[in-house]
C-alpha positions as CSV (number, residue, x, y, z in Angstrom):
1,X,0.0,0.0,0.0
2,X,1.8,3.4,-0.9
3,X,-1.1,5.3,-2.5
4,X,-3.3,7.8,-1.0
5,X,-7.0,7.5,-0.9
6,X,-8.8,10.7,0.4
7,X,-11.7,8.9,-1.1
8,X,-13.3,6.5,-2.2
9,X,-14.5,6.3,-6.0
10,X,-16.8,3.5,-6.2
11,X,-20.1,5.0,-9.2
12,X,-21.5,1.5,-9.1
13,X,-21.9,1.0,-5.2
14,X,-25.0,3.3,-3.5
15,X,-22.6,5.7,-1.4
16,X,-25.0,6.3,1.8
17,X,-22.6,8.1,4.8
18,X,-19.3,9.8,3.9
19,X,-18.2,10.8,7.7
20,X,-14.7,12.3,8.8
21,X,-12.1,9.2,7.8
22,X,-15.1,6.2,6.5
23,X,-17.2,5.7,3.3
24,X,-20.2,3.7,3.9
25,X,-21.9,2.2,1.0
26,X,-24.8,0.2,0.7
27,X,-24.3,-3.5,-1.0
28,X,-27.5,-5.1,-0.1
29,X,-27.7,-7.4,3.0
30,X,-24.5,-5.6,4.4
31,X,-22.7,-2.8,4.6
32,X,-19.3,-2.1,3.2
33,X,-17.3,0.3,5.2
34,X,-14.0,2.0,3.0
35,X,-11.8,3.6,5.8
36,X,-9.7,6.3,3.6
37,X,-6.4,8.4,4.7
38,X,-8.6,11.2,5.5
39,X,-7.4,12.7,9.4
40,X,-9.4,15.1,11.1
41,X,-8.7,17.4,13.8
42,X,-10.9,19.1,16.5
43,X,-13.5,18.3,13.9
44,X,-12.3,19.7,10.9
45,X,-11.2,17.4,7.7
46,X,-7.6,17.9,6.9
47,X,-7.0,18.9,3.1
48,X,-3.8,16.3,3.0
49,X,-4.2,12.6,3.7
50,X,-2.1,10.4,6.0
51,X,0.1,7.6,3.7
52,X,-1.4,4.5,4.8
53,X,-4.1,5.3,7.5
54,X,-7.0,3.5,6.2
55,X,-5.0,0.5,6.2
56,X,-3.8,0.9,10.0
57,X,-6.9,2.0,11.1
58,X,-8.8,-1.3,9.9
59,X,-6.0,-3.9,11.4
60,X,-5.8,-2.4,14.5
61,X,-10.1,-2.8,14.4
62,X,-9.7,-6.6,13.0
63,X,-7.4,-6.9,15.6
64,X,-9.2,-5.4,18.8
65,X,-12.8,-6.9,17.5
66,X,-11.2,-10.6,17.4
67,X,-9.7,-9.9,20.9
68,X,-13.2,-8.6,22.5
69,X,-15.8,-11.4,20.7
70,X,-16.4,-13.1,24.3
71,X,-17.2,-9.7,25.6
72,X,-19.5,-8.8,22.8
73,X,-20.1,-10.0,19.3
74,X,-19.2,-7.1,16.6
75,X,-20.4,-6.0,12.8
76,X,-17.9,-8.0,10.6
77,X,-18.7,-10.4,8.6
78,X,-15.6,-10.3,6.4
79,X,-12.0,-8.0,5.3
80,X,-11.9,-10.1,2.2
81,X,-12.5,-8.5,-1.3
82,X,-13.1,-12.0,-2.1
83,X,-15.8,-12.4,0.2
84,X,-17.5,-9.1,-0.8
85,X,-20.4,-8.8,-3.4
86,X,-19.3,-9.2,-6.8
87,X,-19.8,-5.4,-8.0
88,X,-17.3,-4.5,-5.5
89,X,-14.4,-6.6,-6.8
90,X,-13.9,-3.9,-9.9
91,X,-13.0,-1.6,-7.4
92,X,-10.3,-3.6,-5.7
93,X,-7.5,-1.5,-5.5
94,X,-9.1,1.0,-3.2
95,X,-10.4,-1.4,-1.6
96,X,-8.3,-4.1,-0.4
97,X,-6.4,-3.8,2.7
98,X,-8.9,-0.9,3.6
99,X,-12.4,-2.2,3.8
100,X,-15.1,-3.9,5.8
101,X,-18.4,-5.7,4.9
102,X,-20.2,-5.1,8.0
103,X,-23.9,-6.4,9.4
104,X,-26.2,-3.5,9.7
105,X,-27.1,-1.9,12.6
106,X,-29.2,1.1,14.2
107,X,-26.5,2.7,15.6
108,X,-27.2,4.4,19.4
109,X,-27.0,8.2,19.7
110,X,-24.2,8.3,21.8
111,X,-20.3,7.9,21.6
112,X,-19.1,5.7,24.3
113,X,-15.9,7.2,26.2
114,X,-14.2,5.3,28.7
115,X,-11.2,7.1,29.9
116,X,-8.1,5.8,32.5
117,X,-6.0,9.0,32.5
118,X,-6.7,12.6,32.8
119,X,-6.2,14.3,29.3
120,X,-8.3,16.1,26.0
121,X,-11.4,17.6,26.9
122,X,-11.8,15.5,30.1
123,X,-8.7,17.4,31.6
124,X,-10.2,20.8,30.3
125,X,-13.6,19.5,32.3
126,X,-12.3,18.7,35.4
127,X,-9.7,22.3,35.4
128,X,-13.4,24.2,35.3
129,X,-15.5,22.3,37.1
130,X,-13.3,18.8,39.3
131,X,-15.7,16.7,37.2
132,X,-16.0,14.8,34.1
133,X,-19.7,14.1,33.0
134,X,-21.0,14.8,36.3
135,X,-18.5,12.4,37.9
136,X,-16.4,13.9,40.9
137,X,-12.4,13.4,40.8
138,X,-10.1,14.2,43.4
139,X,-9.0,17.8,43.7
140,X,-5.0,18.1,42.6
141,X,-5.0,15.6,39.9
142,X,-2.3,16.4,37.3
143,X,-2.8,16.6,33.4
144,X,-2.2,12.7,32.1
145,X,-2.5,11.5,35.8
146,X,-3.9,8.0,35.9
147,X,-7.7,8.0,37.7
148,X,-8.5,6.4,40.7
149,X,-10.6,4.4,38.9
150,X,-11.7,3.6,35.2
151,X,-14.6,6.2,34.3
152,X,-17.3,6.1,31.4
153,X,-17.7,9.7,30.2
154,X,-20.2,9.5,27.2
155,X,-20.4,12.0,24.4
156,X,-23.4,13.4,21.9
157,X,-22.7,12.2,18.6
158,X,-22.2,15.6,16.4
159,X,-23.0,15.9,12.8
160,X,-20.4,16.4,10.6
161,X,-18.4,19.9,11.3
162,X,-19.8,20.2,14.5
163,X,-18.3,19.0,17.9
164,X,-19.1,16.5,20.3
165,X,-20.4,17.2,24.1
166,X,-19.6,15.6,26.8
167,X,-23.1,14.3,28.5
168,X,-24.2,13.5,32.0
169,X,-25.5,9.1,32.5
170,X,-28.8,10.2,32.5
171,X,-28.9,12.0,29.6
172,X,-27.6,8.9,28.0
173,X,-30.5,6.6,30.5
174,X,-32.6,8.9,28.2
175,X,-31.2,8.8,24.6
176,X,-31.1,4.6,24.8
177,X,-33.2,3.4,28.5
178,X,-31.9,2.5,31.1
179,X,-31.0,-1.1,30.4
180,X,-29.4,-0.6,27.2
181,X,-27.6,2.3,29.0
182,X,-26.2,0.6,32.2
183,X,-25.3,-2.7,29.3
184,X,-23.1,-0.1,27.5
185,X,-21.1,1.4,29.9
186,X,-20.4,-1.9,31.2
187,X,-19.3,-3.6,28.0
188,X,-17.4,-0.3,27.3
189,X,-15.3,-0.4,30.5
190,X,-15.1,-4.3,30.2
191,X,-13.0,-3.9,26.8
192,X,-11.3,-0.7,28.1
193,X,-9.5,-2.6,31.0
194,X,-9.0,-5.9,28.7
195,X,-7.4,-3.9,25.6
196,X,-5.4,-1.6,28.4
197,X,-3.6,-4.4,30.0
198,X,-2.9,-6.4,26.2
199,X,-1.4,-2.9,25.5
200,X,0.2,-2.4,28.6
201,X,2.4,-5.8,28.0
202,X,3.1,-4.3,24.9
203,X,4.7,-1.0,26.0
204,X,1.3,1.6,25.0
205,X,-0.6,3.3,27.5
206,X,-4.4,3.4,26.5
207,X,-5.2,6.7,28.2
208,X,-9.1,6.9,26.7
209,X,-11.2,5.2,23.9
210,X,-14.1,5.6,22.1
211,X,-16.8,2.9,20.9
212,X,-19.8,3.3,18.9
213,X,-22.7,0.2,19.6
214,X,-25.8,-0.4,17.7
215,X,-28.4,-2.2,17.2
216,X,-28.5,-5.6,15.0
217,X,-31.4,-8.0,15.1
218,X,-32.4,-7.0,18.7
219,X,-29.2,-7.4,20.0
220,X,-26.3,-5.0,21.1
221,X,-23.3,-5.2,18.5
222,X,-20.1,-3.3,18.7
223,X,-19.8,-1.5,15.8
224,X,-17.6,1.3,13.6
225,X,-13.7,1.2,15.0
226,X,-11.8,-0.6,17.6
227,X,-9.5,1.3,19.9
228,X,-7.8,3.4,16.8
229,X,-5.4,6.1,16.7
230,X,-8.0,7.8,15.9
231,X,-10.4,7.0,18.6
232,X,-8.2,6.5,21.2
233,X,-4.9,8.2,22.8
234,X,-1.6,5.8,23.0
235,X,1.1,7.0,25.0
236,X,4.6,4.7,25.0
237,X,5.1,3.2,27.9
238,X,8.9,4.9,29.0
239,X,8.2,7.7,28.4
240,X,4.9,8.5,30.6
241,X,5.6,11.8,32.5
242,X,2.5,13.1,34.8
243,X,1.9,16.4,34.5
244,X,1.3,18.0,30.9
245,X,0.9,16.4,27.7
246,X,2.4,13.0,26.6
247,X,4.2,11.7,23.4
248,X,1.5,9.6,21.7
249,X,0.8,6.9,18.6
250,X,-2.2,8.8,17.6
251,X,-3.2,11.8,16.0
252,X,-2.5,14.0,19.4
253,X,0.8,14.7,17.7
254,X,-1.2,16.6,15.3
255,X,-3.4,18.4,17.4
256,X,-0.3,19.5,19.1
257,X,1.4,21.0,16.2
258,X,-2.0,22.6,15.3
259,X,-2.2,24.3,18.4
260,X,0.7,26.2,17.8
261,X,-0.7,28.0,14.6
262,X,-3.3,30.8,14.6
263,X,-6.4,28.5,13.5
264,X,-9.6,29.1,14.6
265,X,-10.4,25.6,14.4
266,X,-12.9,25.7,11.7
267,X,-12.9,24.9,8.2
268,X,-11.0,25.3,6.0
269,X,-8.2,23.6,8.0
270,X,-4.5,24.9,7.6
271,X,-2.2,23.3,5.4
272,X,0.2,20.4,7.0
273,X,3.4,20.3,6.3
274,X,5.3,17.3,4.6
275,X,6.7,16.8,7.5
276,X,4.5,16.7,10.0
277,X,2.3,14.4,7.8
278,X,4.7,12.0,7.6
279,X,5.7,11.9,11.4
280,X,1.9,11.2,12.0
281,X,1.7,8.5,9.3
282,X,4.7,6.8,11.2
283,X,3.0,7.1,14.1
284,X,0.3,4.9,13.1
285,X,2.7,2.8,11.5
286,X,4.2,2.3,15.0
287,X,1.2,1.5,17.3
288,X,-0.2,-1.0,14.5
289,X,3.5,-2.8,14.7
290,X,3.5,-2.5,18.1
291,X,-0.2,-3.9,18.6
292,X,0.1,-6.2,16.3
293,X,3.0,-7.2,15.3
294,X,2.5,-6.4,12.4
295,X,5.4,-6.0,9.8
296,X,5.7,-2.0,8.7
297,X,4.9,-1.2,5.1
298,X,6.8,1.1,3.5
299,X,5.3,5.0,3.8
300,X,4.5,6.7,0.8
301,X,7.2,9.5,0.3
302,X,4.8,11.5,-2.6
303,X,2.0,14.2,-1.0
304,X,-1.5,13.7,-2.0
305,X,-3.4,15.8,-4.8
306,X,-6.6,15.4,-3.3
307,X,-9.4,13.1,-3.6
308,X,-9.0,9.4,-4.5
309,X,-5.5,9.7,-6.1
310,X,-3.3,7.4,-7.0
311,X,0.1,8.0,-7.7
């Protein structure tokens, strides 16, 4: 894999959600889920891609999703083009390596965050207010402290451009009921501290996650990404410091640089530098080795011209 895909480019398939990084199309009885290099930051699409994303981000999933299946059963049905529909094997080479047919599901209305350390917008919470989601911390806690105890901290899912809330456990007792509500946080937490300690033994801290769950046949399904770059934080291991911000395998590394520049954080985003798009697509590179063993690929040295390219 060396090209680029901003996007996919599939006319014959019935494209039905484009989000921040995923294609979703429609292929009958499933869904087929295209993860592209697109990165986005504080909610705003970059205009580069990252060399090789898509293809991280869906190993790292296969990989999580097989290690949780006893916890709960998840959306895949196959990573094989060979497995997919026949009018998706002309599109191949976007495809493979990057792609998901997938059961469908009613997804919930909520994004389910489960965080172990103090950091993001849960550190900005508790500065203001000693809180997270309405859940009390202990006064004096340092930026990327480890918490007393794991904590669920559930989000509103935002349309596209706009940016997630944090929300109180009764809001979210209100968005699903109360059963489905009190299942979630406990399957969330459940694969939190499972996928923590496999990471742990592998040198990454897994300071937060996200999951998305929805609804398949009357049953709760684990759906979307598993404990990503892009939906969780990864610290290395030797070099945790309490106190201020942490190295990371994610896409923290660009936040950081993009807090240095006078961005409003709206669209349109800034321009990344060569540079600094490269560092982030090794960083990826690094947490799926690390994961997964995974052997590297080589990065793509060319920068992208924009959507669906292939160079």
């Amino acid at each position: 894999m060396s090209k680029i895909v901003k996007q996919s480019n599939c006319p014959e398939l019935k494209l039905v959600n484009q989000g921040k990084v995923r294609d979703i199309y429609d292929v009958g009885e499933y869904l087929l889920i295209v993860t592209s290099d697109r990165i986005s930051a504080f909610d705003v699409i970059m205009e580069e891609g990252i060399p090789n994303k898509g293809y991280v981000l869906t190993e790292i999933s296969k990989f999580w999703f097989s290690q949780m299946e006893d916890i709960i059963p998840n959306h895949i049905v196959s990573t094989e083009v060979d497995d997919f529909p026949a009018v998706t094997h002309q599109y191949r080479e976007q495809l493979e390596g990057r792609s998901m047919l997938v059961k469908k599901a009613q997804p919930l209305a909520v994004e389910c965050i489960v965080r172990g350390y103090l950091s993001g917008s849960g550190w900005k919470e508790y500065q203001q207010h000693g809180s997270i989601c309405g859940i009390a911390l202990p006064a004096g806690l340092r930026q990327s402290d480890k918490l007393p105890q794991v904590i669920f901290t559930p989000s509103t899912k935002a349309e596209l451009g706009d940016h997630d809330e944090n929300i109180p456990f009764d809001k979210v007792v209100d968005l699903c009921g109360a059963e489905v509500a009190e299942k979630i946080r406990a399957i969330s937490i459940a694969i939190y501290e499972r996928a923590r300690d496999i990471a742990d033994a592998k040198g990454i801290i897994i300071a937060d996650t996200k999951f998305e769950f929805g609804i398949c046949d009357g049953e709760l399904m684990w759906i979307d990404e598993a404990l990503t770059p892009d939906s969780s934080r990864f610290w290395p291991k030797d070099q945790y410091c309490p106190g201020g911000p942490q190295p990371s395998f994610d896409k923290q590394f660009l936040r950081d640089y993009l807090e240095t520049l006078d961005w409003g954080k709206t669209a349109p985003a800034p321009p990344l530098p060569d540079d600094i798009v490269a560092k982030t697509a090794q960083k990826y590179m690094e947490a799926l080795t690390r994961l997964t063993g995974a052997a590297p690929l080589k990065m793509a040295a060319h920068k992208c011209c924009g959507g669906g390219c292939a160079h």
